[in-house]
N, C-alpha and C positions, 0 to 999 in steps of 0.2 A: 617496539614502536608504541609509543602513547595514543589511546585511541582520542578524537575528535569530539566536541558534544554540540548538537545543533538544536537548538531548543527551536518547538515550530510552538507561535500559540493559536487559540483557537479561530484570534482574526486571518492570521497567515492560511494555519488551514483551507479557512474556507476562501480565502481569498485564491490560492493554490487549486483548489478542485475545480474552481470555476474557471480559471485557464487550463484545467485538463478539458471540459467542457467546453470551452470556446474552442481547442486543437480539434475537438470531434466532432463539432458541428459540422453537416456536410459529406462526413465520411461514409457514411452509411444507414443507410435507414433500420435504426436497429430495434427489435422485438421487445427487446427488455437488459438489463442491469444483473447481471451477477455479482456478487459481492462477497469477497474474498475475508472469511472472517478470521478477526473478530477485526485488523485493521483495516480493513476495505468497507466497514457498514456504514460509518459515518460519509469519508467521502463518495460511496454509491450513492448515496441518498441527496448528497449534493450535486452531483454530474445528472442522476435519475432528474430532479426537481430543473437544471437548466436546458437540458435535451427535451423536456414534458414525457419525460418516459415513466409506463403508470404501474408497469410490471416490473417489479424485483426478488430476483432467485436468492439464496445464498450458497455456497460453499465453506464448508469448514472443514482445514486440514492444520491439526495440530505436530508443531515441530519443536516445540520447547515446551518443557516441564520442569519445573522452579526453576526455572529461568538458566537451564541448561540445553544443547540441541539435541534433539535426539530424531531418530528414522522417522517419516511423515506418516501421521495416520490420518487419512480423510473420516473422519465423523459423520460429516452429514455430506450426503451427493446433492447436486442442482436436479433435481428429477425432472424442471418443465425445458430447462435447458438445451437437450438432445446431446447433440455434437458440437452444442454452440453457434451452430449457424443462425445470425441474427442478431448473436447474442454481443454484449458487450460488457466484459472481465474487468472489474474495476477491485484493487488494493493499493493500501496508502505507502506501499514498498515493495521494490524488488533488490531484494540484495546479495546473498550467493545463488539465488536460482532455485531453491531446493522444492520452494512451493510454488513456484513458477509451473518448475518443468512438470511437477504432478497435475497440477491445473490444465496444464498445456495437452494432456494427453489425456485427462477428461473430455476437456471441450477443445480439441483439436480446431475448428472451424469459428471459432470467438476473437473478437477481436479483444486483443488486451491491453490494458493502460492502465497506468500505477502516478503518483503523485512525483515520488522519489524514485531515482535509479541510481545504482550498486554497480561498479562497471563489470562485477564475476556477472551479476544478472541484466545488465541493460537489454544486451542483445535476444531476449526472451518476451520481453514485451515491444508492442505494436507505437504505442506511443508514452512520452511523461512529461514531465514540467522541468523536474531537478534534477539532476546529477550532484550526487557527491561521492565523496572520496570512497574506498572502501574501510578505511580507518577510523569512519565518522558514524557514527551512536547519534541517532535520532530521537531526542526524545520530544513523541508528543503529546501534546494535550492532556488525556486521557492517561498517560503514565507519570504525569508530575502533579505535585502540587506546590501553592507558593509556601517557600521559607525562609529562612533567612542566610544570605549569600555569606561565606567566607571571604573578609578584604583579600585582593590577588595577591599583595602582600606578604599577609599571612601563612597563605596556601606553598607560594614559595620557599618559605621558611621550614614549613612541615612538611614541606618532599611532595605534595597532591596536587 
């Protein structure tokens, strides 16, 4: 099966974080912003700034290495965090779960919200904006730059 490619740009982005922050306004009076890195800092910083939230943790758990998957190593813990109670889990994706579910049993007690949802991982997070496919490659911001497109024509022709 052909994977999908959903180019987000950086106005969608943010336009995206701020109806994750509009869904969560309300929900709970939360402590502070954890931030799922390295793709959850951007959009924490944007959901932190619409909430007025002044405190932000991060978490880093690495699950790809040149760009292959591999077993999750957490790098850096949330140490103001606790259990997550308070707390509020923000990444710009959940997509098999892998760093969901490590997250999930750090901060067992966090509410979590992500921009996009992966249907292996929706049911892991609390709230999101997107849904897509699990065939669909995300690319955002921060991982593209502009170049020059292949006519679809073309693409056709040379099998891509």
């Amino acid at each position: 099966m052909a994977a999908h490619y959903y180019t987000v740009t950086w106005d969608q982005l943010h336009r995206d974080a701020r109806a994750l922050a509009w869904r969560l306004i309300g929900k709970s009076a939360f402590t502070g912003v954890v931030a799922i890195t390295r793709g959850g800092l951007i959009p924490a910083a944007i959901v932190a700034r619409e909430l007025e939230l002044r405190v932000i943790e991060s978490v880093s758990v690495i699950t790809y290495a040149d760009e292959a998957r591999r077993a999750p190593v957490v790098a850096k813990l949330p140490a103001a965090a606790g259990d997550g109670t308070g707390w509020l889990l923000i990444d710009d994706l959940v997509d098999t779960g892998t760093t969901a579910r490590v997250v999930r049993a750090l901060l067992p007690k966090a509410h979590f919200a992500t921009i996009y949802a992966k249907p292996a991982g929706r049911a892991l997070v609390d709230d999101f904006v997107t849904e897509v496919s699990q065939d669909t490659w995300i690319l955002f911001p921060w991982d593209t730059e502009l170049g020059m497109a292949v006519p679809l024509a073309r693409r056709d022709r040379s099998g891509a």
